[in-house]
N, C-alpha and C positions, 0 to 999 in steps of 0.2 A: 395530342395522342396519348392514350392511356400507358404506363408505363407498368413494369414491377415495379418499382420503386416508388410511384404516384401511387399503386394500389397499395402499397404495403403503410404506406404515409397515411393514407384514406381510411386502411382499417385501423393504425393504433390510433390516432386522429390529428387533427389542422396542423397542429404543432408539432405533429412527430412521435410524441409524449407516447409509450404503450395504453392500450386500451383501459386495463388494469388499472395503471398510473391515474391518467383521465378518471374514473371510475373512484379511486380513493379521493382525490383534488374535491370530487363534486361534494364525498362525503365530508370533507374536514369542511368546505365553505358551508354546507350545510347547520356542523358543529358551533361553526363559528358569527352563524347569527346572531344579533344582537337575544338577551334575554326575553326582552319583550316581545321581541317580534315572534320567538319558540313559542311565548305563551299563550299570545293569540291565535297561531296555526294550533295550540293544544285546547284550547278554548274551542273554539270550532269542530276540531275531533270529538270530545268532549260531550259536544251539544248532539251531533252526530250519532255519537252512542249511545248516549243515555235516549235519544228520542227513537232508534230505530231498534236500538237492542236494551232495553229496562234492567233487565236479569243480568246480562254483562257490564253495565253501565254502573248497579249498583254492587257488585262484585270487584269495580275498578278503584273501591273508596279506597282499598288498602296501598295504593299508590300514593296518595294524600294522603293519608296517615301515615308513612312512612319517612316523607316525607317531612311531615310534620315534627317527629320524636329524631327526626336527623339536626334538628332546626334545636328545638330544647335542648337537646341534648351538648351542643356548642354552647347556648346563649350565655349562661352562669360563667362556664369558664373561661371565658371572652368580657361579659361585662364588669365580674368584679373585680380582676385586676385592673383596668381601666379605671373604675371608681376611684378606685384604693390611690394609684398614682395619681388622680386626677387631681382629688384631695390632697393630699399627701406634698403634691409641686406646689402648693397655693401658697402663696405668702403666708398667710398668717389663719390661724381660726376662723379671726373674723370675716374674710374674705368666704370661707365657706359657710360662714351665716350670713352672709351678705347676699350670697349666690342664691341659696334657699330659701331667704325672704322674699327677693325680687321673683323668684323661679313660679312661688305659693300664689305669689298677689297675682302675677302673673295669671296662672291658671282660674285662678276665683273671678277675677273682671270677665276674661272673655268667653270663660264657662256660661256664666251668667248671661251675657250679652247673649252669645245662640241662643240659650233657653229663652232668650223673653222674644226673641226673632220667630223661632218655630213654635212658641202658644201661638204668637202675632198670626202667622198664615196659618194656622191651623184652625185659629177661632174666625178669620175673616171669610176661610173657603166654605168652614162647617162641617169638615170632614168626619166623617163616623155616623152623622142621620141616615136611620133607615139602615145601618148595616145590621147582618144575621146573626147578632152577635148571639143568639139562641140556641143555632144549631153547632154553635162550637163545643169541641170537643173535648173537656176537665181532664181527661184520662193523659192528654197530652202532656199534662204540665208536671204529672206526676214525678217524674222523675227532676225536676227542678226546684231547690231548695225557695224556699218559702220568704224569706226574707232575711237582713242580714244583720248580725248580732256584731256591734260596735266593741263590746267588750273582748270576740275573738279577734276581731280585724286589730286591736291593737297588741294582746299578746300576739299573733301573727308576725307582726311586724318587730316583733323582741322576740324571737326562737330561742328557748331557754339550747336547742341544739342546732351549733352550728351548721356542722355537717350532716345533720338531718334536713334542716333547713334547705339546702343544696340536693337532696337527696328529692326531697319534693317539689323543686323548683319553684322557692318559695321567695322572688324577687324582690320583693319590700325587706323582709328581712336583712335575705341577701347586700342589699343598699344599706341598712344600718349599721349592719355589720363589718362595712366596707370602709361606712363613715369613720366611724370608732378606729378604726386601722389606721385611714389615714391620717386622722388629726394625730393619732401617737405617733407613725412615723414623722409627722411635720415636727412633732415636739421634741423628739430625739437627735433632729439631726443627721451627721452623718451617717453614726452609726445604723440607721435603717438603712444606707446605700446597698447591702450586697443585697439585702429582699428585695428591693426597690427592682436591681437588674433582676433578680429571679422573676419577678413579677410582668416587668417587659419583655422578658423572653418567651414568658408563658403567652404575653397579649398578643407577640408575632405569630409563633404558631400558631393558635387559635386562629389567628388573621389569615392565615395559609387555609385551614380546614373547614374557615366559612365559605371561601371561598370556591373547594371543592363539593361544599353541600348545594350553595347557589347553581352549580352547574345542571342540577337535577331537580329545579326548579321546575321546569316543563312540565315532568313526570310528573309533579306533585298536583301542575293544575290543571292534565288532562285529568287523574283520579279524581278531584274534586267535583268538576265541570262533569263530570258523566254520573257521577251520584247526585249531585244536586236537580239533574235534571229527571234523572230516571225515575227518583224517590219521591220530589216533591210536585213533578210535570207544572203545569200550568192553570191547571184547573180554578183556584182561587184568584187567579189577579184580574180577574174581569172585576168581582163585588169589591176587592181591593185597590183598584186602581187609581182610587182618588187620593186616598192614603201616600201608596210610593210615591204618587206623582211631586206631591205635598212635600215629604221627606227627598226628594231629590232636587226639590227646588229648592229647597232651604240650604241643602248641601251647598248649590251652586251657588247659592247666594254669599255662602260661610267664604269658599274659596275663590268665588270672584269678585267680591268687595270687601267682606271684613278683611279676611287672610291681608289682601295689597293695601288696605288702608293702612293696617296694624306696622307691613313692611313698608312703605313710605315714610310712617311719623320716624322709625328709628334706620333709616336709608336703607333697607336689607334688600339685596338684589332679589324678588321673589320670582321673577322669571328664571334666574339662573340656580335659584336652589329647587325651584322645580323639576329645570332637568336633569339637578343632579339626585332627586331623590326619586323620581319622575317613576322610573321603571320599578323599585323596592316597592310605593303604592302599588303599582297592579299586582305585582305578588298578591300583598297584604289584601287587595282589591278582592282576588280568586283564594287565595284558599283560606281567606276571610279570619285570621288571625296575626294581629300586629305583631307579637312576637315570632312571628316565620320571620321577619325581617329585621328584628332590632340587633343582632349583631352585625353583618353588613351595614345598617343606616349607620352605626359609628364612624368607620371608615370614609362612606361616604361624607357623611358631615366633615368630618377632618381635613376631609382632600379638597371640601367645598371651602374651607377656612376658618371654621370656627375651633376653637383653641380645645383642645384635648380635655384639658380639666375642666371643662364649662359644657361641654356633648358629652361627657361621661358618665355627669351628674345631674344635669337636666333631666336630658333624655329619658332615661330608667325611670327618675322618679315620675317626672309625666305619663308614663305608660301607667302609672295608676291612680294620679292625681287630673290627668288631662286629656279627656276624653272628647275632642270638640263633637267629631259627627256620632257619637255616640248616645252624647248626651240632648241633642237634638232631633235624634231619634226617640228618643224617651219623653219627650215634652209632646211630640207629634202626637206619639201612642197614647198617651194618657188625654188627650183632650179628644183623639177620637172616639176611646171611647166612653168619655163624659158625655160627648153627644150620642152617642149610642145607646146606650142608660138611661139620658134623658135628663143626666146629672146637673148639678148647677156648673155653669160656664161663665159667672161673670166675672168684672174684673179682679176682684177680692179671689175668688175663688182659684184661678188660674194665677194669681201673685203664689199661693199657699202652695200650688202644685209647683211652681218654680222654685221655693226654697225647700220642701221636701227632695228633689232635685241636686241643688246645688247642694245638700248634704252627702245626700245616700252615692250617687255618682261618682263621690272621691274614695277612691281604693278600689276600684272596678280591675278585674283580672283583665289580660290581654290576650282572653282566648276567645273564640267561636260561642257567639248566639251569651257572653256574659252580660251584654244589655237588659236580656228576658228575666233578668233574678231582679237586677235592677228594678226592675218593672215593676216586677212583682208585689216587691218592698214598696215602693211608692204606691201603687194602686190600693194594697192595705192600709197605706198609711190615709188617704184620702176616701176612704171608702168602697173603690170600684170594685168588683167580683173579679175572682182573678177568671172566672172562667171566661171572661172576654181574649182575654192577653192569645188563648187557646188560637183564636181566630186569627190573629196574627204570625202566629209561627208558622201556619203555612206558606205566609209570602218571607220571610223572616231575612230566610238565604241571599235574598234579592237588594234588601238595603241592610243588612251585614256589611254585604260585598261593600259597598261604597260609602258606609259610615267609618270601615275600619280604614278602607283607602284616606279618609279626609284624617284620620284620627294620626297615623303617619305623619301627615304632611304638618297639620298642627303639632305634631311635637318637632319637629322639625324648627319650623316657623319659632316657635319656644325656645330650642337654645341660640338660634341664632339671635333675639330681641336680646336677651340675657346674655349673651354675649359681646352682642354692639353695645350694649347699656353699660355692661364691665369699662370696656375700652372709652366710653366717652365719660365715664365718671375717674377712671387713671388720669385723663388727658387731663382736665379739672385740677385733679391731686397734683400732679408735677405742674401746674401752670402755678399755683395756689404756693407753692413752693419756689418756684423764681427757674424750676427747668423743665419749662414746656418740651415739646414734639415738637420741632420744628416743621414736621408733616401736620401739628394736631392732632395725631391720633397716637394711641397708647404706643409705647416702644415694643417692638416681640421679646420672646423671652426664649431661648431656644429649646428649652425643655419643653415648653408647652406650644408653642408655634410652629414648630420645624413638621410639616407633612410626614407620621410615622412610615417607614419605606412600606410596612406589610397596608399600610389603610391603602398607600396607592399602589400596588399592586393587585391590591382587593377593589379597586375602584376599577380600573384597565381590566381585571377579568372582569368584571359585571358589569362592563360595557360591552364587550363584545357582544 
């Protein structure tokens, strides 16, 4: 029998809880979705918008740009004090030329390797016979710089100003800059100790306010996902479809056998540094820019184990030296449209396109669609018409998405190998010396091993 009191139960609801109460509950579990999973219900909305409403869909970019300059605007002051201590805690100099030779060799073998993978299926499928590459459109490309001049990329990288450098978000610099710092603090001693703490105090905070930027990640990839589709619709992936299909297999090829081969020779858990870096790629995935996520992947890498001074200074530098799905993207493009041309495709000739390649592709920015300059450059360099390239940036958005997703994950994979390789060549050194590990593996060092609190607390928010 119906009560007051059952009705009064009924309306706040099962638990008693006020309606209201219930009502806020729904909204925080809401909040409290994992990131990924917000991205995909934004994904979805996203596709939603941009296909039913064009004009609002392409009016939603300014949420992904927003997004986006929330993201740069952390990155700098978040990465280079990391750097700086990272260096800075190393034992000796040599140790951080040791880092950076292995980090370099590193990125040149397995640079290479995709590139000769994605000529491989690229020349076997034939991909680009018969494509339109006539009715593309030169006007497009206009606004994308023509090729790239080796003599700025290296003053770039030497900013006669510092803090202009930071002003333009100009990360390679930024890293030399950083270098320099720390080797003088390692050389000084204690006396750098009170910057040293200014320096971690600034990496916490920072670790705090990436953390509140990742929150509005969603936001970012509903704006994207609704301009990309309203802008660019679908119309070209039908004459394209051989292309992406080409370039997504290669990808899966990168990340389902090389990536676990690479993590097998040097034991790196690659299942488990996927999940931890798992959801940062879809970011990078959607709003198609690796730098949305390089200050969070720090934390993450940290909380996954890899030693603070070895993620601090891989990382960065691989974002412009280590391009994997990037640059296997660029080997695809250009043999498509040698066959589209009519150009020569044998073996000789497709060697030549892999070492224009494995040059031009190192110092590649970490922004949105910087593969297409890339291109560019190489297609001049080998002869092709850039007006081809034109025909591609219609589908562009589409493997973007999922070169910059693998391009994450290989730097990832990067400082973990260069990390394990640290630790099995210490273990060596102390054996070699009469005082192994009694584990065999390197001793921790708590400066650089101890989980900094803000990376895991920046891990537990961007797991939710």
């Amino acid at each position: 029998m119906e009560t007051p009191h059952t009705r009064a139960a009924t309306a706040d609801g099962q638990d008693g809880t006020p309606a209201g109460s219930a009502s806020a509950a729904r909204s925080r579990r809401w909040w409290r979705l994992p990131i990924g999973v917000q991205s995909i219900i934004a994904v979805g909305l996203g596709a939603l918008i941009g296909s039913l409403a064009p004009s609002a869909g392409e009016q939603m970019k300014i949420f992904g740009d927003l997004f986006l300059n929330l993201v740069q605007m952390v990155v700098l002051p978040l990465v280079f004090p990391l750097i700086v201590l990272g260096i800075a805690r190393m034992e000796s100099v040599k140790k951080v030329g040791r880092i950076a030779g292995k980090a370099i060799l590193y990125f040149e073998i397995v640079t290479t390797v995709i590139l000769l993978i994605a000529v491989g299926l690229a020349k076997v499928t034939g991909i680009g016979k018969g494509a339109p590459v006539g009715g593309a459109d030169p006007k497009s490309l206009q606004n994308l710089e023509q090729g790239i001049d080796f003599h700025e990329l290296i003053l770039h990288a030497v900013p006669k100003n510092i803090f202009a450098a930071f002003t333009e978000g100009n990360l390679l610099g930024a890293i030399v800059f950083a270098l320099l710092l720390g080797v003088a603090m390692a050389a000084i001693g204690e006396k750098s100790a009170p910057f040293a703490t200014l320096l971690d105090s600034v990496a916490s905070v920072m670790f705090k306010v990436v953390g509140y930027v990742i929150r509005v990640a969603p936001l970012g990839v509903l704006g994207f996902i609704s301009y990309d589709v309203a802008y660019y619709g679908f119309a070209n992936l039908k004459s394209l479809l051989g292309f992406i299909t080409v370039v997504y297999a290669g990808l899966a090829i990168v990340l389902g056998v090389i990536f676990p081969l690479i993590a097998a020779i040097y034991r790196v858990r690659y299942v488990a540094l996927l999940k931890a870096v798992g959801g940062l790629a879809g970011i990078a995935f959607v709003t198609r820019s690796s730098e949305a996520v390089l200050a969070p992947l720090m934390g993450r890498l940290e909380a996954f184990g890899i030693t603070r001074s070895t993620s601090s200074f891989v990382v960065p530098l691989g974002y412009s030296f280590n391009s994997d799905g990037s640059v296997l993207y660029q080997a695809a493009a250009l043999v498509f449209l040698a066959n589209a041309y009519g150009a020569d495709t044998s073996i000789p000739a497709l060697l030549v396109m892999v070492g224009v390649l494995v040059i031009l592709s190192k110092g590649m920015a970490g922004v949105a669609s910087a593969s297409i300059v890339v291109l560019i450059a190489a297609g001049n360099t080998v002869g092709l018409p850039a007006e081809g390239i034109a025909l591609l940036l219609g589908v562009d958005f589409i493997v973007d998405m999922a070169r910059t997703g693998v391009n994450v994950i290989g730097n990832s994979l990067a400082a973990a190998v260069v990390d394990r390789s640290e630790a099995r060549g210490e273990a060596k050194r102390r054996a070699g010396h009469g005082s192994p590990d009694p584990a065999g593996h390197e001793a921790p060092d708590p400066a650089e091993h101890e989980d900094h609190p803000s990376a895991r607390a920046l891990q537990e928010e961007t797991a939710r």
